[in-house]
ChimeraX commands (.cxc) that place a marker at each C-alpha (Angstrom):
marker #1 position 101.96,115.05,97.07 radius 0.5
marker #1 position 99.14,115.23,99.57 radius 0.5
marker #1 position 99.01,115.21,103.07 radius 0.5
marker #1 position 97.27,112.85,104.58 radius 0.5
marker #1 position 95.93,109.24,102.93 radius 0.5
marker #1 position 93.41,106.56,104.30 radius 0.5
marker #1 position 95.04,103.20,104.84 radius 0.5
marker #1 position 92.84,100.09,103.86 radius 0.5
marker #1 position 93.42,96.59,103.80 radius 0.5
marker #1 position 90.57,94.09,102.22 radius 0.5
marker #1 position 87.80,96.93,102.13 radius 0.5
marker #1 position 88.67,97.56,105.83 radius 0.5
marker #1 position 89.04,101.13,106.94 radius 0.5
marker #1 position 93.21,100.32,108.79 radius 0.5
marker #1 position 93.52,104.31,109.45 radius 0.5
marker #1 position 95.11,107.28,107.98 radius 0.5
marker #1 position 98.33,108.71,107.99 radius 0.5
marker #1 position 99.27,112.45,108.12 radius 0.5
marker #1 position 102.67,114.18,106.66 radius 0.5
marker #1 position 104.38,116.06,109.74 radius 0.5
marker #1 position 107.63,116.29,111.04 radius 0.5
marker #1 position 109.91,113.22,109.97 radius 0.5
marker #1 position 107.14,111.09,108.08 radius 0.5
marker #1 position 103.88,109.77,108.21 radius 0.5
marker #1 position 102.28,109.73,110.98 radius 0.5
marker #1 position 100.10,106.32,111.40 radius 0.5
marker #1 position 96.02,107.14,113.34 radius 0.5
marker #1 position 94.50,103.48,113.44 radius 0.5
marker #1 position 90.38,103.62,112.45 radius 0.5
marker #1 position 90.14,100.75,114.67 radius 0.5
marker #1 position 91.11,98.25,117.45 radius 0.5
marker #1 position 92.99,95.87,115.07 radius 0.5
marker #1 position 95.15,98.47,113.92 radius 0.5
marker #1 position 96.14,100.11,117.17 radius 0.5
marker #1 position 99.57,98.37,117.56 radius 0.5
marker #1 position 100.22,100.64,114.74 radius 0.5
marker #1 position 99.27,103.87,116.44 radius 0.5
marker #1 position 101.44,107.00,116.49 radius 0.5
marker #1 position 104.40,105.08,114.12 radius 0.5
marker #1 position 105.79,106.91,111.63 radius 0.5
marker #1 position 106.78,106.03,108.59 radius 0.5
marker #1 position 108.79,107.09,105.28 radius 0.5
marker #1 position 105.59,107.68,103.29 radius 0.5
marker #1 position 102.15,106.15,102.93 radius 0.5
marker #1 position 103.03,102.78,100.64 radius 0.5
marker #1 position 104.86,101.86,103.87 radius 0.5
marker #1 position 102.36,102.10,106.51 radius 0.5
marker #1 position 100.10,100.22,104.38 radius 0.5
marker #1 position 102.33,97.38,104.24 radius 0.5
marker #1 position 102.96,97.41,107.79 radius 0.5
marker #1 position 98.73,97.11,108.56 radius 0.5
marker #1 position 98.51,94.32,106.09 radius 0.5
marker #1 position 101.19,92.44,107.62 radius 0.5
marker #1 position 99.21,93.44,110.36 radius 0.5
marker #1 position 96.30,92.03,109.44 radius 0.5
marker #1 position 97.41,88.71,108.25 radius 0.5
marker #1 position 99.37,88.59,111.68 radius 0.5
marker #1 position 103.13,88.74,110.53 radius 0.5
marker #1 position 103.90,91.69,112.02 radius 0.5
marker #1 position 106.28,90.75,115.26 radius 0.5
marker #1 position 106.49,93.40,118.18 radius 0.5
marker #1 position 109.55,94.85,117.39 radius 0.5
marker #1 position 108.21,95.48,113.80 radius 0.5
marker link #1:1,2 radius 0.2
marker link #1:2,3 radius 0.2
marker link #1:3,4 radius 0.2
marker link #1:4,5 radius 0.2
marker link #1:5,6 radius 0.2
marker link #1:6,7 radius 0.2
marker link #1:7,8 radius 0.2
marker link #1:8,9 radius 0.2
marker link #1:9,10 radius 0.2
marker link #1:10,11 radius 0.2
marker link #1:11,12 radius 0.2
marker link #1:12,13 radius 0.2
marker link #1:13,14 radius 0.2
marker link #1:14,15 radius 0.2
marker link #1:15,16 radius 0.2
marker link #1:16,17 radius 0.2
marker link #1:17,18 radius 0.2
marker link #1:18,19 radius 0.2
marker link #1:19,20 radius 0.2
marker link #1:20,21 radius 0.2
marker link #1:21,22 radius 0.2
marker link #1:22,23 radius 0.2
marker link #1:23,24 radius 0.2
marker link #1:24,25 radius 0.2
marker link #1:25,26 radius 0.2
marker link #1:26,27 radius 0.2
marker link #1:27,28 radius 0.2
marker link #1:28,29 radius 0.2
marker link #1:29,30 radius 0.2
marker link #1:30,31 radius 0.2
marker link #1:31,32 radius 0.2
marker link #1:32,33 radius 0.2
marker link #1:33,34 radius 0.2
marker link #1:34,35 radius 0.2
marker link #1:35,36 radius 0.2
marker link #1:36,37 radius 0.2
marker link #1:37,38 radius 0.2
marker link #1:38,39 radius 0.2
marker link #1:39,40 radius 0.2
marker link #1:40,41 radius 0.2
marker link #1:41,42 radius 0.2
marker link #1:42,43 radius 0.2
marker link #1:43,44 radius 0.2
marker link #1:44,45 radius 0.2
marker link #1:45,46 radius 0.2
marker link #1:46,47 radius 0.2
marker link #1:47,48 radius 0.2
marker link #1:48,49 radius 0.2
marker link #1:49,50 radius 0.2
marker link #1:50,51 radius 0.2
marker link #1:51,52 radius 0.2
marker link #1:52,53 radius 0.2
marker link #1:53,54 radius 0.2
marker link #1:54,55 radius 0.2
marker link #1:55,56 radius 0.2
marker link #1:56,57 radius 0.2
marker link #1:57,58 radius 0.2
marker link #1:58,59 radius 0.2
marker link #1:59,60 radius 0.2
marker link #1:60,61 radius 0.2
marker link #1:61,62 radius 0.2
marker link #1:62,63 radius 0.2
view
């Protein structure tokens, strides 16, 4: 399993996410994905859901 992955939604660079401590930790490539900054998550499939819901503006602040 590697270590770090590059998240992208539609051909758009979201970010990458790096295995440490607890998760995946989310580093946005961009301004549109900065609410997403710093998050961790259970694994990369994850944090790629969360930027395209994101993206298509279903993701709620306490997401």
């Amino acid at each position: 399993m590697s270590d770090s992955y590059i998240i992208e939604v539609s051909s758009e660079a979201a970010g990458i996410v790096v295995r440490g401590p607890g998760g995946y930790r989310f580093f946005a490539a961009s301004h549109r994905f900065s609410r997403l900054e710093g998050r961790i998550f259970r694994n990369a499939r994850e944090a790629e859901r969360a930027a395209r819901r994101l993206a298509s503006g279903a993701l709620s602040l306490a997401s």
